[in-house]
SEKOLMI-654155 format. One record per atom (N, C-alpha, C): chain; residue number from 1; x, y, z. Coordinates in steps of 0.1 Angstrom, whole numbers, plus 2048, in hexadecimal, padded with zeros to 3 digits. Atoms other than C-alpha are relative to their C-alpha. Last residue first. Example, Ala and Ser with C-alpha at 12.3 -4.5 7.8 and 13.67 -1.06 7.14 Angstrom:
2
  unit  pos   px   py   pz
     A    2  7F7  7F5  800
     A    2  889  7F5  847
     A    2  7F8  80B  808
     A    1  809  7F4  800
     A    1  87B  7D3  84E
     A    1  809  80C  800
//
This chain:
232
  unit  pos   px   py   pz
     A  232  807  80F  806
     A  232  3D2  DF5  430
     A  232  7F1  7FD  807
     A  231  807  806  80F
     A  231  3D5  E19  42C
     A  231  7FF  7F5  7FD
     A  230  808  7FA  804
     A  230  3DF  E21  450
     A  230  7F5  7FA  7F2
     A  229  809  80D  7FA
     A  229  3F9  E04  450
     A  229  7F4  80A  803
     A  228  805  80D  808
     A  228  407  E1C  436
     A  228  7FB  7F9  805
     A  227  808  7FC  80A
     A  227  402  E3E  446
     A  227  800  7F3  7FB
     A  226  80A  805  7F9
     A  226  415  E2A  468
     A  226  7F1  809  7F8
     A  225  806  80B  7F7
     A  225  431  E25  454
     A  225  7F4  800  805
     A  224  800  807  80C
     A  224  435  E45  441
     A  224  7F9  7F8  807
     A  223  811  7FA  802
     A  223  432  E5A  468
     A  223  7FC  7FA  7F2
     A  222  809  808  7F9
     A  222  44D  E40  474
     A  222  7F3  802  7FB
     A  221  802  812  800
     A  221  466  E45  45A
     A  221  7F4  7FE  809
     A  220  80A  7FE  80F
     A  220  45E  E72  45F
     A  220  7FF  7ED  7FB
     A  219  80D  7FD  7FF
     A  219  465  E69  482
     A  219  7FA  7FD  7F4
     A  218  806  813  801
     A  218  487  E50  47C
     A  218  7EB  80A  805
     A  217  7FD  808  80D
     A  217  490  E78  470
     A  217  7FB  7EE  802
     A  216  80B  7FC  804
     A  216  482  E8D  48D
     A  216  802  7F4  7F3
     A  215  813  7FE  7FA
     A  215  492  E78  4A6
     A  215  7F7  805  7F4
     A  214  802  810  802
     A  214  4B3  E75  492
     A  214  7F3  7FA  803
     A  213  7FE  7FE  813
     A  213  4B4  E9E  48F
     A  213  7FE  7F2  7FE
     A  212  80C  800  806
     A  212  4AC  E98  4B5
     A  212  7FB  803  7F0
     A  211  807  80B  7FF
     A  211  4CB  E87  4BD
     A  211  7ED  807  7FF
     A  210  7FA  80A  80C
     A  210  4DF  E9F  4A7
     A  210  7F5  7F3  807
     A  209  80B  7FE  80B
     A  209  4CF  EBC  4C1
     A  209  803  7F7  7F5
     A  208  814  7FE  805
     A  208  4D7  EAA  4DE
     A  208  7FE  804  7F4
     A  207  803  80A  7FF
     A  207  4FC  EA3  4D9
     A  207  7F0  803  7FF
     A  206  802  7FD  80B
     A  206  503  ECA  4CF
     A  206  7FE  7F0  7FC
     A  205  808  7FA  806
     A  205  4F8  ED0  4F1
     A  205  7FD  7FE  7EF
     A  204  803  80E  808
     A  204  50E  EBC  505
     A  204  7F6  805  7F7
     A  203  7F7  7FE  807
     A  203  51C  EDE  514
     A  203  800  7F5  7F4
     A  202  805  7FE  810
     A  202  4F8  EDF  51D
     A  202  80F  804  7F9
     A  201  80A  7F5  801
     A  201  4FF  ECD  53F
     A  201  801  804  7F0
     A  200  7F4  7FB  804
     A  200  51E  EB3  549
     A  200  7F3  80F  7F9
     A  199  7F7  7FE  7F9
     A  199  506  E9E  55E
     A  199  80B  808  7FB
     A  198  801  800  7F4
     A  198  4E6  EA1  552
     A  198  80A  800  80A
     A  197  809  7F6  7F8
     A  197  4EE  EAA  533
     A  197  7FD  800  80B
     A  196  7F1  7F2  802
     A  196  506  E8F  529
     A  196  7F8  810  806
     A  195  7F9  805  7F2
     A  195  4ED  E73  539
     A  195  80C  80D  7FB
     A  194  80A  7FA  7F0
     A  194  4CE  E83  526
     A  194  80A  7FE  808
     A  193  808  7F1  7FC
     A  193  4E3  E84  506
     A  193  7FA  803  80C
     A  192  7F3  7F7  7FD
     A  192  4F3  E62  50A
     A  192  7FA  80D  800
     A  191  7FD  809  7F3
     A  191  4CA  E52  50F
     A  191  811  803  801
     A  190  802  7F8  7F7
     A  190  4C3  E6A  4EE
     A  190  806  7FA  810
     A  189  7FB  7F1  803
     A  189  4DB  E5A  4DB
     A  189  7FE  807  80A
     A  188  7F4  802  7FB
     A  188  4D2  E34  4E9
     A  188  808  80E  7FD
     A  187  804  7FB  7F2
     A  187  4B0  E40  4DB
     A  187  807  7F9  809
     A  186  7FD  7EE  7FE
     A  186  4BC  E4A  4BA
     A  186  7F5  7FC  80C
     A  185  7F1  7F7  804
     A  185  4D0  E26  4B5
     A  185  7F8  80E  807
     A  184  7F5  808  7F4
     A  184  4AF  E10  4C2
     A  184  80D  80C  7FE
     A  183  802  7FB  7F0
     A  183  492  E23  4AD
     A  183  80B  7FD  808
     A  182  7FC  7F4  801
     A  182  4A4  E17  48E
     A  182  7FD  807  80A
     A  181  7F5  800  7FC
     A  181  4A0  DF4  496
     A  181  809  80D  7FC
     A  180  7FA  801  7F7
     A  180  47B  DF7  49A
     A  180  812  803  806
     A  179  80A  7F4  7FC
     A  179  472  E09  479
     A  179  808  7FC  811
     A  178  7F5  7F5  7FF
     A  178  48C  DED  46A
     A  178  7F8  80D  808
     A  177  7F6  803  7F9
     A  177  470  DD4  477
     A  177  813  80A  802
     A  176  7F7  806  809
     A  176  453  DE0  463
     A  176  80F  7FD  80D
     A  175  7FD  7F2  804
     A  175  436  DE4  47D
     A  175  80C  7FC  7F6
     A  174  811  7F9  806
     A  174  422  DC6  48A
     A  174  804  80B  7F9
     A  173  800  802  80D
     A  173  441  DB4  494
     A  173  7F3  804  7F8
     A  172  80C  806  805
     A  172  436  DAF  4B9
     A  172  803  801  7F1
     A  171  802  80A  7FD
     A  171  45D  DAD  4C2
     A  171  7F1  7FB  7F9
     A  170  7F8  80C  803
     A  170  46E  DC4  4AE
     A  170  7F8  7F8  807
     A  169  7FF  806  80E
     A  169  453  DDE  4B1
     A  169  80A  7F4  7FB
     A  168  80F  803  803
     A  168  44F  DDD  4D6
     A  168  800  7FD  7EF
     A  167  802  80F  7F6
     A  167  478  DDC  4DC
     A  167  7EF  7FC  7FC
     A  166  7FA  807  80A
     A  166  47D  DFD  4C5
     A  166  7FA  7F0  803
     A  165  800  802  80A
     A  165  463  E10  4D8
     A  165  807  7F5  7F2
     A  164  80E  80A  802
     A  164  46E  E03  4F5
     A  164  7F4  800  7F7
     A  163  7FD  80B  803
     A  163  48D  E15  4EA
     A  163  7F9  7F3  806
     A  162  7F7  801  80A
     A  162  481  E33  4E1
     A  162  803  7EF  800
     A  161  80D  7FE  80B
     A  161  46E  E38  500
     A  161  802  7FA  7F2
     A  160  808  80E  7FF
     A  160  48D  E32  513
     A  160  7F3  7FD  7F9
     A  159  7F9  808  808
     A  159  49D  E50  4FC
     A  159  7FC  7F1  804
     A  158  806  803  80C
     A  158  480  E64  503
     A  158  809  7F2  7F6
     A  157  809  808  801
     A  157  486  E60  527
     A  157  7FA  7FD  7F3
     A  156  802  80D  7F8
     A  156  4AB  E6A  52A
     A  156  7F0  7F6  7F9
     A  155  7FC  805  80B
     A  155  4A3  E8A  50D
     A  155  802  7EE  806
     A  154  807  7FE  80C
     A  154  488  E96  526
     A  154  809  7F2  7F5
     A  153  80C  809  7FD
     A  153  49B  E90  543
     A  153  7F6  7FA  7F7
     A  152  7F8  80D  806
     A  152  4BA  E9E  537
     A  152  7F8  7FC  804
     A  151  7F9  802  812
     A  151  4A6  EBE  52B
     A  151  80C  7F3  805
     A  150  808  806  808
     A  150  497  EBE  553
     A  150  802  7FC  7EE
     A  149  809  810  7FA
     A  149  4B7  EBB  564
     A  149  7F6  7FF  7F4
     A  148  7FB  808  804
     A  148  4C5  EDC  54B
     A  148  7FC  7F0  804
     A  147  7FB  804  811
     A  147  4AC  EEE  54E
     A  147  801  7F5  7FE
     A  146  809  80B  7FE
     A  146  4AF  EEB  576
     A  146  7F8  802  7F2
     A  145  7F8  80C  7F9
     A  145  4D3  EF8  570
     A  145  7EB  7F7  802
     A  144  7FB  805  80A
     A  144  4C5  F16  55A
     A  144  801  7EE  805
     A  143  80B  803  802
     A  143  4B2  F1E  57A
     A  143  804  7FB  7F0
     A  142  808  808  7F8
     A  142  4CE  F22  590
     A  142  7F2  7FD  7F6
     A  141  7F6  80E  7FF
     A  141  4EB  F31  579
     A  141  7F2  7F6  806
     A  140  7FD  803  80F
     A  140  4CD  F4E  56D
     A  140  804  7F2  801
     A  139  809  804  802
     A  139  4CA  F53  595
     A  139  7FD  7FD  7F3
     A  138  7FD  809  7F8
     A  138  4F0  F58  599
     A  138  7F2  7F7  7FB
     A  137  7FB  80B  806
     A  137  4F0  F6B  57C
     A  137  7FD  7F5  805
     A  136  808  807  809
     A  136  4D6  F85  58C
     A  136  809  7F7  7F9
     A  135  80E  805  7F7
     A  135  4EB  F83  5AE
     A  135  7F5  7FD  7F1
     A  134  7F8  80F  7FB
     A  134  50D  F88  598
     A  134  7F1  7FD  809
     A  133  800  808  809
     A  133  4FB  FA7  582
     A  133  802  7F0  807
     A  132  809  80D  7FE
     A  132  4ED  FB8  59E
     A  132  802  7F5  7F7
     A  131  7FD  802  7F6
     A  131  50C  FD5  5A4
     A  131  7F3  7EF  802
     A  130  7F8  806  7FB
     A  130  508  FDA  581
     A  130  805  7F9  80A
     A  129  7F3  7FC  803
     A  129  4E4  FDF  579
     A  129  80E  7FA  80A
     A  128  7F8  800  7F5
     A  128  4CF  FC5  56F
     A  128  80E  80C  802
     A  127  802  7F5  7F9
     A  127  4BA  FC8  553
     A  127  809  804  80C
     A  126  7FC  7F3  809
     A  126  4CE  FB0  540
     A  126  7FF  806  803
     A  125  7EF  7FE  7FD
     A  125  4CF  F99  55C
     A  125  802  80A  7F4
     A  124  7FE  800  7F3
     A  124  4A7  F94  564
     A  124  815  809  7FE
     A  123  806  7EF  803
     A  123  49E  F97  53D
     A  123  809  808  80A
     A  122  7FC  7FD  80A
     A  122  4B1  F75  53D
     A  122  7FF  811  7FF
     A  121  7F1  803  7FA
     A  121  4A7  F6B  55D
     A  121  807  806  7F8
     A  120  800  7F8  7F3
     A  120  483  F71  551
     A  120  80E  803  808
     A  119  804  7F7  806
     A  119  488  F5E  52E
     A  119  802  80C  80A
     A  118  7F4  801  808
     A  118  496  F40  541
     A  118  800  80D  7FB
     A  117  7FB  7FE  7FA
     A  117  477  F40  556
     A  117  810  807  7FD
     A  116  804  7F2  7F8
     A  116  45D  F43  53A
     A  116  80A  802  809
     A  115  80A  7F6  80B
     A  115  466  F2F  51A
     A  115  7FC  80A  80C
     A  114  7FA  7FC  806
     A  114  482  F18  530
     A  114  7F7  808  7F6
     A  113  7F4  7F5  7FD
     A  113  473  F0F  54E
     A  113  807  80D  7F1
     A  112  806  7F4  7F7
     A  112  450  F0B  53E
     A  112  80A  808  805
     A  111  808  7F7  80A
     A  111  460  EF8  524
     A  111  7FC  809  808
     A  110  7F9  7FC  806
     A  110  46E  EE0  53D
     A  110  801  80F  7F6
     A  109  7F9  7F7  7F2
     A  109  452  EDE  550
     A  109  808  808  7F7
     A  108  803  7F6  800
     A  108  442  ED0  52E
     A  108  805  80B  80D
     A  107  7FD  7F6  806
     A  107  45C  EBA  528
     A  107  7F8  80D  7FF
     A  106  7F4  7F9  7FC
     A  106  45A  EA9  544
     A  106  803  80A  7FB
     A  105  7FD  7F7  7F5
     A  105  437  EA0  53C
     A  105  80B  808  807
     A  104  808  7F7  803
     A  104  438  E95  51C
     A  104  801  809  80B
     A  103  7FF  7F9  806
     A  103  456  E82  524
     A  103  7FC  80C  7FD
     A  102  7F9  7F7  7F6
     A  102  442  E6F  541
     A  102  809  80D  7F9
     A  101  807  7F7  7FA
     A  101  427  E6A  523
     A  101  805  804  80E
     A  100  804  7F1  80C
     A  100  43F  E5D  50E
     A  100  7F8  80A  807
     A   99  7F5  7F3  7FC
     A   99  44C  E46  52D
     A   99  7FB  80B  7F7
     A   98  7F9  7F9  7F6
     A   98  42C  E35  530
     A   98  807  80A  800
     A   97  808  7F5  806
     A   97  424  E30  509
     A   97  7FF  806  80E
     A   96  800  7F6  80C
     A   96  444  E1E  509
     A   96  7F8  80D  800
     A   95  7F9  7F8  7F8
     A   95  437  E0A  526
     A   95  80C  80D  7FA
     A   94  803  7F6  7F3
     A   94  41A  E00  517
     A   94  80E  805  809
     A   93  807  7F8  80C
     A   93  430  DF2  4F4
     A   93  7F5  80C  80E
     A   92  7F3  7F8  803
     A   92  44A  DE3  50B
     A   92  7F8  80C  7F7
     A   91  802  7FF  7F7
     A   91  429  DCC  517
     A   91  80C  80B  7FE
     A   90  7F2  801  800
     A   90  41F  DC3  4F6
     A   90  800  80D  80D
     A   89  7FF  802  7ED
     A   89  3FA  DB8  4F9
     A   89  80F  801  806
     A   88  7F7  80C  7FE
     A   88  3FB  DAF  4D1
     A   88  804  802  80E
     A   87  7FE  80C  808
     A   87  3E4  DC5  4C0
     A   87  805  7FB  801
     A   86  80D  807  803
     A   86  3DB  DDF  4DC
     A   86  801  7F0  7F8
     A   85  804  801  7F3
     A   85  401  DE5  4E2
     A   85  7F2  7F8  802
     A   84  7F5  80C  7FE
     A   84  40E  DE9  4C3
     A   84  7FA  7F8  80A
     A   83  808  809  80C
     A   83  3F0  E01  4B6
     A   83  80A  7F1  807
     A   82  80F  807  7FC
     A   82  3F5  E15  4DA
     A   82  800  7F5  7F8
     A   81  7FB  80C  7F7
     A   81  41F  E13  4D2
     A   81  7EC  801  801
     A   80  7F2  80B  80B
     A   80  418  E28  4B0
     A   80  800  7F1  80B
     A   79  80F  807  808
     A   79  3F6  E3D  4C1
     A   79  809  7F5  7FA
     A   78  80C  805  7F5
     A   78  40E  E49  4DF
     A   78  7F9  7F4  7F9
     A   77  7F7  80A  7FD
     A   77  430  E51  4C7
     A   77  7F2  7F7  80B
     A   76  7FC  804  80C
     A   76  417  E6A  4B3
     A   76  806  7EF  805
     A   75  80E  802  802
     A   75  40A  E77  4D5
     A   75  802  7F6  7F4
     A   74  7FE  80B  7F9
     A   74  433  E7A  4DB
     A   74  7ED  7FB  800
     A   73  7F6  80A  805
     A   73  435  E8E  4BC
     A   73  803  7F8  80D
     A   72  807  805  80B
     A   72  415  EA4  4BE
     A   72  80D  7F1  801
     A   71  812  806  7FE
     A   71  41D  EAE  4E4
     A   71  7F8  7F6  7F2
     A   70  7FA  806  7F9
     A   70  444  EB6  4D6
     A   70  7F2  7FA  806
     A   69  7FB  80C  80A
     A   69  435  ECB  4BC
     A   69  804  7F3  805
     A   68  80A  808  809
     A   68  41E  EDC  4D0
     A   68  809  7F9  7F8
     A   67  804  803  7F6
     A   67  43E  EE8  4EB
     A   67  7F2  7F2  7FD
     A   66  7F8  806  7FC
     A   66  456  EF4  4D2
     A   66  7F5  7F2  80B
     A   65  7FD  80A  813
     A   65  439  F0A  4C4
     A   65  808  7F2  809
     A   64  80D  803  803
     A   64  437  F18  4EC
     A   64  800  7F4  7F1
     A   63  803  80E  7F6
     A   63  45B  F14  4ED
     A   63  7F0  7FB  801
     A   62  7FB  809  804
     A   62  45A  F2E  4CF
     A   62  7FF  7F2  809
     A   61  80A  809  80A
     A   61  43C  F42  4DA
     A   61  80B  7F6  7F7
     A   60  80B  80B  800
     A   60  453  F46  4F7
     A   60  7F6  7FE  7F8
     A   59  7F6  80C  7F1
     A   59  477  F52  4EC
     A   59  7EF  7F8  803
     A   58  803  810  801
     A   58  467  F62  4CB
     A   58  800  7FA  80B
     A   57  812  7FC  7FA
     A   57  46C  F8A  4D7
     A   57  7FB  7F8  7FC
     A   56  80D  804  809
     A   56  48F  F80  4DB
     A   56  7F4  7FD  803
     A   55  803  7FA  80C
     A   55  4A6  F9B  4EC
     A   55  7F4  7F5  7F0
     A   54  807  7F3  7FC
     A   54  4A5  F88  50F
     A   54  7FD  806  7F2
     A   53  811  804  7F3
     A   53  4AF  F68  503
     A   53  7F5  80D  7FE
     A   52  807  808  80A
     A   52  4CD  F74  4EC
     A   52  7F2  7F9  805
     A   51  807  7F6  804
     A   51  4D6  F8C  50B
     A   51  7FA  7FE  7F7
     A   50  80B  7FE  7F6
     A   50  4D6  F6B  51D
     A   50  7FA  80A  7FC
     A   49  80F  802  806
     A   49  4EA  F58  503
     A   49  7F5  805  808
     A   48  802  7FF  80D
     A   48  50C  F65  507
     A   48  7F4  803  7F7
     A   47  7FB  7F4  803
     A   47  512  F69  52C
     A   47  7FC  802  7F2
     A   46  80A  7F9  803
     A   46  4FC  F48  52B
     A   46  807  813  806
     A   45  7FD  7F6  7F4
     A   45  516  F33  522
     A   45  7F7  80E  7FB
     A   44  7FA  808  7F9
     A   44  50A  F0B  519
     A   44  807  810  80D
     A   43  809  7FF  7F3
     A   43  4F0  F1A  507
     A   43  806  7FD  80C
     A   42  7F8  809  7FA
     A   42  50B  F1F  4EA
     A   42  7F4  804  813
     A   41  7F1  808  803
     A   41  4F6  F33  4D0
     A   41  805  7F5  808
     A   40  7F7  805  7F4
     A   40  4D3  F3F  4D8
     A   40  80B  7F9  7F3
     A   39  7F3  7F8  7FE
     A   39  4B4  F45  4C1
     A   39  80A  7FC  80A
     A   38  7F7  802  7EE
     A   38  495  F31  4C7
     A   38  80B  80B  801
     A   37  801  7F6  7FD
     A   37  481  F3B  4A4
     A   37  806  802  80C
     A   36  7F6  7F2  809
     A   36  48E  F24  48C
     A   36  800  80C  809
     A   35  7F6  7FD  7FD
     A   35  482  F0B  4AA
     A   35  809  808  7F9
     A   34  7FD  7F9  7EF
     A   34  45F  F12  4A8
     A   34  812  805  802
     A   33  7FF  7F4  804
     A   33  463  F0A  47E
     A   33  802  808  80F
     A   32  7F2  7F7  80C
     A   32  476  EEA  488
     A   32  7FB  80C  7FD
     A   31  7F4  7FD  7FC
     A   31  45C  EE1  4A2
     A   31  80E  802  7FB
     A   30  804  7F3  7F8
     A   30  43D  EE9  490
     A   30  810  7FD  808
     A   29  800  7F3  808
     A   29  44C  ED6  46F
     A   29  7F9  808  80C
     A   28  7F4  7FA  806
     A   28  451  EB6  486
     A   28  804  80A  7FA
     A   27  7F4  7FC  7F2
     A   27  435  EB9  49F
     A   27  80F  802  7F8
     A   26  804  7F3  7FC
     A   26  41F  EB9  47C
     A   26  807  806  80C
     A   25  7FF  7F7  80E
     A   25  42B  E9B  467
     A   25  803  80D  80D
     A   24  7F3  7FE  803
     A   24  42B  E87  48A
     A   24  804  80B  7FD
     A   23  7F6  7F7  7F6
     A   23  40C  E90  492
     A   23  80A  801  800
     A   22  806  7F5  7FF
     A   22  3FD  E85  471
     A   22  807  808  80A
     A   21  7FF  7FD  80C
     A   21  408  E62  470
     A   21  806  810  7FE
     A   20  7F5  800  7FD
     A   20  3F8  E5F  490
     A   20  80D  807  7F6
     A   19  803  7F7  7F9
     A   19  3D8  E69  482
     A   19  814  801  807
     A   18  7FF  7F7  80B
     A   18  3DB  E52  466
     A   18  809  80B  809
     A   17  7F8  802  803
     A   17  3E2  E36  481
     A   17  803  80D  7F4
     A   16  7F5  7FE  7F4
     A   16  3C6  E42  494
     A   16  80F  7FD  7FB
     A   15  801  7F3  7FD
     A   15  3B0  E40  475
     A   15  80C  805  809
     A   14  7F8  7F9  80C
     A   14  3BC  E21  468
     A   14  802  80F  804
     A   13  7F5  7FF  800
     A   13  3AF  E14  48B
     A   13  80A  805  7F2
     A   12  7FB  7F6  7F6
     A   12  38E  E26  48A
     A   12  810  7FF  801
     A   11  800  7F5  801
     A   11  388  E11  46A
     A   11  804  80B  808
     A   10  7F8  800  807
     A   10  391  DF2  479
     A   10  805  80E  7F6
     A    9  7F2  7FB  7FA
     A    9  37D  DF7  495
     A    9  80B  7FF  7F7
     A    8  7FE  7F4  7F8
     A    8  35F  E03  481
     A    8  80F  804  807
     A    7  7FE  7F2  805
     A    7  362  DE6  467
     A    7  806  80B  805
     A    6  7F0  802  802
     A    6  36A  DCB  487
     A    6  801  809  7F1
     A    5  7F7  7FB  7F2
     A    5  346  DD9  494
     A    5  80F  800  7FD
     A    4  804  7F3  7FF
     A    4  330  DD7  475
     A    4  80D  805  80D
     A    3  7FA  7FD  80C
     A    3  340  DB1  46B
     A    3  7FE  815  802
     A    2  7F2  801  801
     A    2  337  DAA  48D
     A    2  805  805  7F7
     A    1  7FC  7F6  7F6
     A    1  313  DB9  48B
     A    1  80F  7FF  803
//
């Protein structure tokens, strides 16, 4: 019955690790194809990008998209620190899987501001005639701005995530060790991204997206990784 029991759970754990594996792959190619479809230039001035808002008939089945990939790829970061976690009671490894799932959640506001509210403000100041343009900007300026909090909140807590990620695999050593010390650099990226955003706004913009070109890239390393301790 033991030898039937430590099969099962052994077996379920390849599985979860496959599975992981798996979400990676798939939040990465859904959120790169979502995001071919975002449109926008310099987010930073929305004179520019509002009519670029308003005129795309993507704006929310892309944040939507934008929205499952980011769900698959911190689910992905869930089952990485669970395996750490279970198999060696690492305490940096539960609190990892904490903040991912405060991430998860910020980011979905976020998303909601920005795929439906954003889009409305947008519509809001194109239609607008002249004499309403400065009252519909005003309200564009005001809801961009709580955007912007939540997108440094996001990139803030992914980058602590990140780096109790790094901290859980360097210490229990259950994972390959460069896996860990590559998480550390692109979640000290994001952790400048959430503080340049938050307080200097989406002029820091072309900092985020290079710290998530690093996110998706120590991804595709993670999602190898945790196919191989899969197959053992």
């Amino acid at each position: 019955m033991r030898d039937e029991s430590a099969t099962k759970h052994t077996a379920a754990k390849r599985h979860a690790l496959r599975a992981g594996a798996g979400l990676a792959v798939v939040g990465i190619v859904v959120t790169i194809v979502a995001s071919r479809f975002h449109g926008g230039t310099n987010p930073a001035d929305l004179q520019t990008v509002l009519p670029e808002y308003a005129a795309n008939p993507h704006w929310k089945a892309a944040h939507l998209g934008q929205f499952i990939g980011f769900l698959c790829i911190a689910a992905s970061l869930i089952i990485l620190l669970r395996h750490l976690q279970k198999t060696s009671d690492s305490v940096l490894a539960l609190l990892g899987m904490t903040v991912v799932v405060i991430a998860a959640a910020t980011f979905a506001v976020n998303h909601a501001v920005d795929g439906v509210a954003i889009r409305y403000v947008a519509e809001n100041w194109v239609g607008a005639p002249p004499e309403g343009k400065v009252a519909a900007m005003g309200l564009a300026q005001a809801v961009r701005h709580i955007e912007q909090g939540l997108s440094a909140l996001v990139a803030f807590n992914l980058g602590v995530a990140l780096l109790l990620c790094s901290g859980a695999i360097l210490s229990t050593r259950m994972l390959p060790r460069w896996l860990g010390a590559a998480a550390a650099p692109v979640g000290m990226v994001y952790l400048i991204a959430g503080v340049g955003l938050y307080y200097l706004g989406f002029s820091q913009h072309v900092l985020s997206f290079w710290s998530s070109v690093l996110l998706l890239l120590w991804l595709i390393a993670a999602a190898i990784v945790l196919w191989r301790e899969g197959a053992r």
